[in-house]
N, C-alpha and C positions, 0 to 999 in steps of 0.2 A: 349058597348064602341065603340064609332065610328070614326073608322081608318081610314086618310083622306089622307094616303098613295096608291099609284098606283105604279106598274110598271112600267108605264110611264111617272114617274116623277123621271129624270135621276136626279136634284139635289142631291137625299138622296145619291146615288154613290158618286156625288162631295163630299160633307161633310164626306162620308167614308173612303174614301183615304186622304182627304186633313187631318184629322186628325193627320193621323202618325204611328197610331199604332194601330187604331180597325180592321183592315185586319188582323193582328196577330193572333185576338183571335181565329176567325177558328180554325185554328194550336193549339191551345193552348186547344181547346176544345175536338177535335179528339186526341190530344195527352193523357189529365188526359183520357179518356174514354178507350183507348188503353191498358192504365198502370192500371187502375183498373180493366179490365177486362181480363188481360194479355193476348191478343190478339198480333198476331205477327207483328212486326215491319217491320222486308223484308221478300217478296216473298220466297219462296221454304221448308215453314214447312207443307204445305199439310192439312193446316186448310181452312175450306170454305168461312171465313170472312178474304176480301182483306185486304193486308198485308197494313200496316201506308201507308209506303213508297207509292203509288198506291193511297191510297188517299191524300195525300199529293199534288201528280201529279195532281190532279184532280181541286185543292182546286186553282192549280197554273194557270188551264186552267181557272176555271172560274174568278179569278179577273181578269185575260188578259182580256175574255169579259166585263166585269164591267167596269175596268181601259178604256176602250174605248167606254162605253155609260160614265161612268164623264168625259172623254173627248170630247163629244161629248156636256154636260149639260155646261160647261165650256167655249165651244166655242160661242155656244150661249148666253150664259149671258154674256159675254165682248165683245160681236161682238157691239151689240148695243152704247157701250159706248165708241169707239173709233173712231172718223173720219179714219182713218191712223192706223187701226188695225192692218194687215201685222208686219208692222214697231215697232208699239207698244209692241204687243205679244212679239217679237223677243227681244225688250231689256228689258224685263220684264225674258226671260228664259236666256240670256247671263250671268248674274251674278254665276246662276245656274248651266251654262255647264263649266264657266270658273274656278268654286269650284271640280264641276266634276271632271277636266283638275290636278287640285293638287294632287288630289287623287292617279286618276288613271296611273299618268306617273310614279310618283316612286312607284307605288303599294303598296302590306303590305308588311312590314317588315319581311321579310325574310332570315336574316343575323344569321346564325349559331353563337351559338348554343341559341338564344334572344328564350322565349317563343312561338312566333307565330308558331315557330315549333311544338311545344304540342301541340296548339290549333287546326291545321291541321291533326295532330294525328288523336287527336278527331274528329274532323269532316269524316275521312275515317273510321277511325276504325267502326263507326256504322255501316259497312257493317256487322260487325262481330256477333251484337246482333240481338236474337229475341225478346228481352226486356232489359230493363234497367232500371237501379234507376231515380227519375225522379230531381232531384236535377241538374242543367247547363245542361242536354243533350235537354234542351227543343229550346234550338238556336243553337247546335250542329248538332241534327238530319235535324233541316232546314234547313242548310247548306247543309248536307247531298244529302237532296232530291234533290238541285240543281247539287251538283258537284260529288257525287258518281257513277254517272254512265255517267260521260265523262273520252274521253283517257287520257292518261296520257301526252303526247305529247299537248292535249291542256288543262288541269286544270287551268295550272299556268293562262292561259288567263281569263279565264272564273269563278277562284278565284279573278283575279284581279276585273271583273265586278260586283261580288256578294260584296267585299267588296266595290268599292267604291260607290252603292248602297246604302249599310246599314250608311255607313258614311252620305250619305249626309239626310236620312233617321235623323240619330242626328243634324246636321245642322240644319234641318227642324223644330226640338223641339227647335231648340235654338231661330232659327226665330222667329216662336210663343212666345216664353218666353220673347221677347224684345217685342215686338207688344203690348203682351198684358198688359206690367209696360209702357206704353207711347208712344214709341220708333217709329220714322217714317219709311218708308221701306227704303230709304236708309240708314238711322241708324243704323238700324237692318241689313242690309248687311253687313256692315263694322261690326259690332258686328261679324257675324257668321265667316266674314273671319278671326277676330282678334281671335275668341276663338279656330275655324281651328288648329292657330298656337300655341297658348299661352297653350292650353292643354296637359297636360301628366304628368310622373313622373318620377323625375328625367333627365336627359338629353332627355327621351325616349318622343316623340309626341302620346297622345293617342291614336289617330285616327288611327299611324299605326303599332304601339304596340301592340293594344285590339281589334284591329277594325276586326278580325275575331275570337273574343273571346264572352265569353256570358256577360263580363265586358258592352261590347257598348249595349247590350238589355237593362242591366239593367237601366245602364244610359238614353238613350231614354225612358226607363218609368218612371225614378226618375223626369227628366224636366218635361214632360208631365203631372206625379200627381203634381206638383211644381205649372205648368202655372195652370191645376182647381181651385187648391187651390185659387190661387191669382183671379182668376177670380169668385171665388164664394164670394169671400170675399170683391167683390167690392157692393156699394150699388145696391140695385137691380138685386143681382144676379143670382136670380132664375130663370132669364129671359133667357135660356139659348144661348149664342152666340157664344162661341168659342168653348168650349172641350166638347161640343157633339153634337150627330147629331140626329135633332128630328123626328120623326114616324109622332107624333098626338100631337096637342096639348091640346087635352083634356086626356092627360097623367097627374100623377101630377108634377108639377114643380121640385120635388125634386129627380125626379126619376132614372131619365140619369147620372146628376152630380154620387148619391151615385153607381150606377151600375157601371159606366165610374171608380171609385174612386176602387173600391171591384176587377174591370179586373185589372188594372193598378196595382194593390196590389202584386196579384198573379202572375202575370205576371213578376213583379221584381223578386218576391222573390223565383221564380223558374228559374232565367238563373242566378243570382247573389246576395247574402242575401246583401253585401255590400250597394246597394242599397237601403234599407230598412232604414237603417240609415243616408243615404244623404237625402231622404225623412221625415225620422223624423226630420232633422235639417232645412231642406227645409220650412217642413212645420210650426214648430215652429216658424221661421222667420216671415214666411207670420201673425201668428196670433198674433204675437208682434206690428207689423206694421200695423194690422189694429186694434186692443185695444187703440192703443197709437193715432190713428188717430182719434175714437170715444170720446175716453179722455183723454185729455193729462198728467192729473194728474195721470194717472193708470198707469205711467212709474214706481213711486216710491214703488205703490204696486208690479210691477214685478220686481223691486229689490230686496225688501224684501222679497216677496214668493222664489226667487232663493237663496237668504242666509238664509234662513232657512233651507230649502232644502239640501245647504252646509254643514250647522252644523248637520242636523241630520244625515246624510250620510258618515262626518267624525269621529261620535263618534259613528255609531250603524253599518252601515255597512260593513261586512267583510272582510278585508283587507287580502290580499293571503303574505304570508310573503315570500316566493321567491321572489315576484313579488320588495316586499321594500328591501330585501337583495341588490337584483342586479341593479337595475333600481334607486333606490333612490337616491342610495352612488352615481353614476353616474349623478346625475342631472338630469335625465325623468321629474320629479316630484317638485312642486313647495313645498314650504313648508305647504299650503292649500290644498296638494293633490290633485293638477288640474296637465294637462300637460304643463310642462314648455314651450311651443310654442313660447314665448316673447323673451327669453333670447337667444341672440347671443350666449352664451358660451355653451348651452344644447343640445345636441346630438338629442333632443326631436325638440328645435327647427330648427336642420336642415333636420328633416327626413320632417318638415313640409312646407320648402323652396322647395324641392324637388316638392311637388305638385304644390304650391304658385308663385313661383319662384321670377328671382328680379322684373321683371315687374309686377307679380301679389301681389309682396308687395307694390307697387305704386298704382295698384286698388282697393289695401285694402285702403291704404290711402284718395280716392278719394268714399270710399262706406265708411268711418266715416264722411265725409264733406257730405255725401248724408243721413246719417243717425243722422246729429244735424236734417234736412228737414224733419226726419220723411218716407222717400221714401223706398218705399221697398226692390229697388234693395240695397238700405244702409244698410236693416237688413239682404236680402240674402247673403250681402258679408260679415258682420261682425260677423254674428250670430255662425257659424261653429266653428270660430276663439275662440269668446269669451265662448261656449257651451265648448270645450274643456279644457278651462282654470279653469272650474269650478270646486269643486269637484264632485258636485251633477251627472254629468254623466261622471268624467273622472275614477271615482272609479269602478262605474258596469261595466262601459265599457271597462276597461282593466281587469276586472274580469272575462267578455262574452272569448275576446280575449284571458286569457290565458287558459281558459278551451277547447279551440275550439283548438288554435294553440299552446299550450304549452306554455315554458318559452321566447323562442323568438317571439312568436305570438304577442306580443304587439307592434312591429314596424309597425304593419299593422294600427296604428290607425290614422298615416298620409290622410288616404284613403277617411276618410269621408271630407278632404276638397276637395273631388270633386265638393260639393255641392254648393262652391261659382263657378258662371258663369265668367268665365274667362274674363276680362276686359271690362264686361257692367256696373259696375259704371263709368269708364273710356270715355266709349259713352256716356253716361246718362249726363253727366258731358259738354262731347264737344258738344253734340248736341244743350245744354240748351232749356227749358221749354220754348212754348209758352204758351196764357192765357191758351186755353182749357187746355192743361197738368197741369197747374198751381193748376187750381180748382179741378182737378178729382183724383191730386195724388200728392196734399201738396208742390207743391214747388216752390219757390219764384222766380217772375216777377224776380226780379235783374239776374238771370242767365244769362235772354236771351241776354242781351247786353253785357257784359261780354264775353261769349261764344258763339258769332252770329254764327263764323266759325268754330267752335270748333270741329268735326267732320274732317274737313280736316287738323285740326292740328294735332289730335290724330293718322292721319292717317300717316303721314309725320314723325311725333315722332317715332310711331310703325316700322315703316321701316327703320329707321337710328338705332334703338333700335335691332331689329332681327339681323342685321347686324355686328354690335360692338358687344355684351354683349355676354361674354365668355358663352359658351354650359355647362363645368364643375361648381360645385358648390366653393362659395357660390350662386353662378346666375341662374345657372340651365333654361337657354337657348334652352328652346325645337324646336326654328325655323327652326335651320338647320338639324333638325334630319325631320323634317315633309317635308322636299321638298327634301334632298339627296336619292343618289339611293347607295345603295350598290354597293361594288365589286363584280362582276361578280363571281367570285372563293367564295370569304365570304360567298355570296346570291345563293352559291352551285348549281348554272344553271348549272355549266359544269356537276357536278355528277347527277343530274336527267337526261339531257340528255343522258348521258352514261350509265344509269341504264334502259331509257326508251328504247334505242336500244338495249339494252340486253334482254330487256324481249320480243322486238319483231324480237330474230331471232332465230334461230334454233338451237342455242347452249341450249336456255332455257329451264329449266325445273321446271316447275308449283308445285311440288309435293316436290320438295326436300328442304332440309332445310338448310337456307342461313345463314352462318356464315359473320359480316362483324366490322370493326372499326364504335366507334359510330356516325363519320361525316356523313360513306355511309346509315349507316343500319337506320335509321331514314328517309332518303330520301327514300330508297328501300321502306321500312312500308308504308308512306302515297301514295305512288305510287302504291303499291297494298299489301294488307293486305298479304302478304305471310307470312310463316315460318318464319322470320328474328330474328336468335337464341340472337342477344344481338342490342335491338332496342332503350334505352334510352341514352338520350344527355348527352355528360360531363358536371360536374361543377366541375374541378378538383380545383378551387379556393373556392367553399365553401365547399367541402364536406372530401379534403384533398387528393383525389384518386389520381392517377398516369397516363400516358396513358399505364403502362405494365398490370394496369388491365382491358383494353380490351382484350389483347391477353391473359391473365389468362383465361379468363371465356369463348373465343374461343376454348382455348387447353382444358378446361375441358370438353367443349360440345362434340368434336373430342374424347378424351379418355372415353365417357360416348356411343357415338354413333357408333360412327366407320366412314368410311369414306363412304360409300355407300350410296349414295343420298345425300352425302354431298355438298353443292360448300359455298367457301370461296373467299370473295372478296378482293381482291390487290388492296389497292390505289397504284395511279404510288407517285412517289419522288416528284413532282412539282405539286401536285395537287393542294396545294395551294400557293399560290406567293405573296399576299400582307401580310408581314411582321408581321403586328399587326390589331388591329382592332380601330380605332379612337373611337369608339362608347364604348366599352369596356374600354379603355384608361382613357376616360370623366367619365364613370357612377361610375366603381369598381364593376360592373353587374357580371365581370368575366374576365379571364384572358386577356387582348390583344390578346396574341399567344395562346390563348386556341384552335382555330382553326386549327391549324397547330399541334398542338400536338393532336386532334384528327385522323389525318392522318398517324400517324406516324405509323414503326413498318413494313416496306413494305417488309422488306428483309426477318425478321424474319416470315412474314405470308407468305412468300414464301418459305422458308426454312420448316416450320412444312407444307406444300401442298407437299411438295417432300419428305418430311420424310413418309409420312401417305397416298402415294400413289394416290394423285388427281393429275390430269394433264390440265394447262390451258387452257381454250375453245378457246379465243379468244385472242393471243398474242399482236395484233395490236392496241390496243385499249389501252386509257390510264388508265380505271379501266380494270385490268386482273382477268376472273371466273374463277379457281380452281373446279375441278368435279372430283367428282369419279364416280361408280360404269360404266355401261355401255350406 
């Protein structure tokens, strides 16, 4: 077989990187090899085979090299084609730094006590293994590699770069995914910007919600097998152009696609399963929309193969009778045993607004006017919508769900409309079709005049639209949540800094074991994996608790310990100052004042420090340590 590849053919780097996600696999391949051969993750177990971590490092220096030979392959191939290159490049990357720019000023969400706190858990806490399960730790521990071994003093910066990275990293898939259904590059810009904002769940924006979660992996790989799909599915597909990067071409044709198809697989389905299922519905779409394209009459057969499907799966299927107790009487469920998604009055259909929200019920509308055309972005947007309505998968799949997540695990099935692309039939729409799009992707000449400008109206609507349309549901308005920055106090900057000067003066002590309310002790934990005797966040609005059961399980740790090596951390009375949390307010995530009731209790932790013989280290300071022994 003769390899027609060189080292010195810097393009194969361009096509690696520009990909998206084949720099991954590395990682992904030292990682299963790690985990089956249970070899140690960090340094210091005394085995002679370098810890993960060290190759990790390693894997990071060589794509820096790479990254700047396809930077190098890239310069070259566009140098030629621009008179006014300079100039060109620059507004070719402007779009890109100014996507950047959203990102990274309000950073991730960091608003006690919202998830992204767990997710940072996670990501420090891997200091603490020298193996692990391999189920989400596989975008955790790469995180890891970046931010575990910077201070603490600068993480927050240096998290901020990793995620707006990974962010644009999903942009980058979303790019490709419009490119490759028609979409011209400034289309596709406006696309990436609009689904930027339009994404998330519930009032919450994905991006900075998930975006240092293994949620945004998976997503990146859901689009990415999404965009193959469609692009294997086009005539001539095997000619490979977009979603892989070729060696040889005397490889055979179909080789890349199914290898690219089998990473991308495993790759979801180890940072998040959720994605396996926007994939299945992904891809279903895509092969609706090209059967229906080959013959049109085969629409009626896949009608009929899905109400078969229906019937045999409502009468043979086994239906969990909790699931009809509670969920039925309630309206989940249509009388067909699909999910009631349709109906304004079902609780079903608004956990599915949540995702969709009101703008993306207007590109649903605008992906069934794309879907009389037969265009695929019509079947990606309708497909989810109408798959859930069906019995044929709304039965297994809330039967997956309760066995995974018990009796309330079925709210989670809102999730698989990630899989519609947030307002590209909306672009698809304003851009309108010229011939060539017309002939290669079904849809009709009358668009274009029509919709000559229709891109810059979409764009005008979108921004009077983010603007008005209340955050809380039924609207479910994710714009203002993807560009605000939290309060300072909420976004608990003043306690990391007060905890990170605590660990770096002389009062501190490494060894001893940190008693704190759950606002500090959380921040303490991802700051440096210490002893932090009660480290998990409140949800005293779904779980029912108090805030006197943080000082319960303080006093018990004290009555169990003694006080020697003990220190106990004092929030001051004003630690926190904004009233309520607007963010909380809107979703029903969790309390408003949930934040402020995690602070509470200052007197009384200072009263059991004085009962039990600790004496503050540092008085001046607005969180006060409590120590004993010597």
């Amino acid at each position: 077989m003769n390899f027609r590849f060189q080292i010195s053919d810097f393009r194969f780097f361009r096509r690696y990187f520009s990909s998206g996600w084949a720099f991954f696999m590395p990682y992904l391949f030292f990682y299963l090899l790690y985990d089956w051969r249970k070899w140690p993750v960090n340094p210091g177990s005394g085995s002679h085979v370098p810890a993960l971590l060290h190759v990790y490092w390693a894997l990071h220096a060589i794509h820096a090299v790479l990254g700047l030979l396809a930077l190098r392959a890239w310069w070259s191939e566009t140098k030629s084609g621009f008179p006014d290159f300079p100039l060109s490049r620059f507004s070719a990357f402007l779009p890109w730094l100014l996507l950047a720019l959203i990102f990274f000023i309000p950073g991730p969400y960091l608003e006690f006590p919202a998830d992204p706190w767990e997710h940072l858990r996670r990501i420090i806490d891997c200091a603490n293994y020298q193996t692990f399960s391999l189920y989400k730790f596989t975008s955790y521990f790469l995180a890891y590699s970046f931010l575990g071994k910077i201070p603490a003093d600068r993480q927050l910066l240096w998290l901020n770069v990793y995620y707006t990275g990974i962010c644009l990293l999903l942009c980058w898939q979303y790019y490709r995914l419009a490119r490759v259904v028609g979409l011209g590059k400034r289309a596709s810009l406006v696309f990436v910007i609009l689904q930027a904002i339009l994404s998330g769940n519930n009032i919450f924006s994905f991006y900075r919600y998930y975006g240092i979660s293994s949620s945004i992996y998976a997503q990146l790989g859901a689009v990415a097998l999404t965009r193959l799909g469609i692009d294997l599915a086009k005539p001539k597909s095997f000619v490979i152009r977009h979603s892989s990067f070729v060696i040889g071409e005397c490889l055979p044709s179909f080789l890349w696609p199914l290898a690219s198809g089998l990473c991308l697989t495993l790759f979801i389905a180890l940072n998040h399963v959720q994605g396996i299922g926007i994939v299945i519905l992904s891809l279903a779409a895509v092969a609706a929309w090209r059967l229906v394209a080959w013959k049109r009459s085969i629409v009626w057969w896949l009608a009929a193969a899905a109400l078969t499907g229906c019937i045999a799966v409502m009468h043979e299927w086994p239906h969990h009778r909790s699931l009809d107790q509670m969920y039925r009487s309630s309206g989940w469920f249509t009388a067909w045993d699909g999910f009631n998604v349709l109906s304004p009055q079902s609780p079903a259909s608004d956990r599915a607004l949540q995702i969709i929200g009101f703008l993306g019920a207007i590109n649903f509308a605008a992906g069934l006017l794309l879907l009389g055309r037969n265009h695929a972005v019509g079947w990606l947007t309708v497909m989810p919508v109408l798959a859930l309505s069906l019995p044929v998968v709304a039965i297994p799949f809330a039967g997956v769900l309760f066995q995974n997540g018990g009796i309330a695990g079925i709210i989670a099935f809102h999730r698989m409309l990630f899989a519609i692309p947030p307002g590209l039939a909306l672009v698809c729409i304003g851009q309108g079709m010229g011939s060539r799009q017309a002939s290669s992707l079904s849809v009709s000449h009358s668009f274009s005049p029509i919709f000559q400008h229709g891109v810059f109206g979409i764009m005008v609507l979108a921004l009077l639209a983010f603007t008005t349309i209340p955050a809380s549901g039924p609207f479910y308005n994710k714009a203002w949540h993807a560009l605000v920055e939290s309060p300072e106090d909420l976004a608990m900057r003043g306690v990391w800094t007060d905890c990170n000067h605590y660990a770096r003066s002389p009062f501190y002590r490494a060894n001893a074991s940190f008693a704190a309310t759950s606002g500090i002790s959380i921040v303490m934990y991802v700051q440096n994996p210490a002893a932090v005797t009660y480290s998990n966040r409140t949800f005293y609005y779904s779980d029912g608790r108090s805030p006197s059961s943080d000082l319960e399980s303080i006093r018990a740790v004290l009555g169990s310990q003694g006080p020697s090596g003990q220190v106990i951390v004092v929030p001051s009375t004003n630690m926190i100052y904004t009233p309520y949390s607007l963010a909380a307010l809107c979703s029903h995530h969790w309390l408003p004042q949930e934040a402020a009731m995690a602070f509470t209790g200052a007197n009384e932790l200072r009263a059991m420090s004085s009962s039990t013989g600790l004496r503050p280290a540092n008085p001046a300071d607005p969180i006060n340590y409590y120590q004993g022994g010597k």
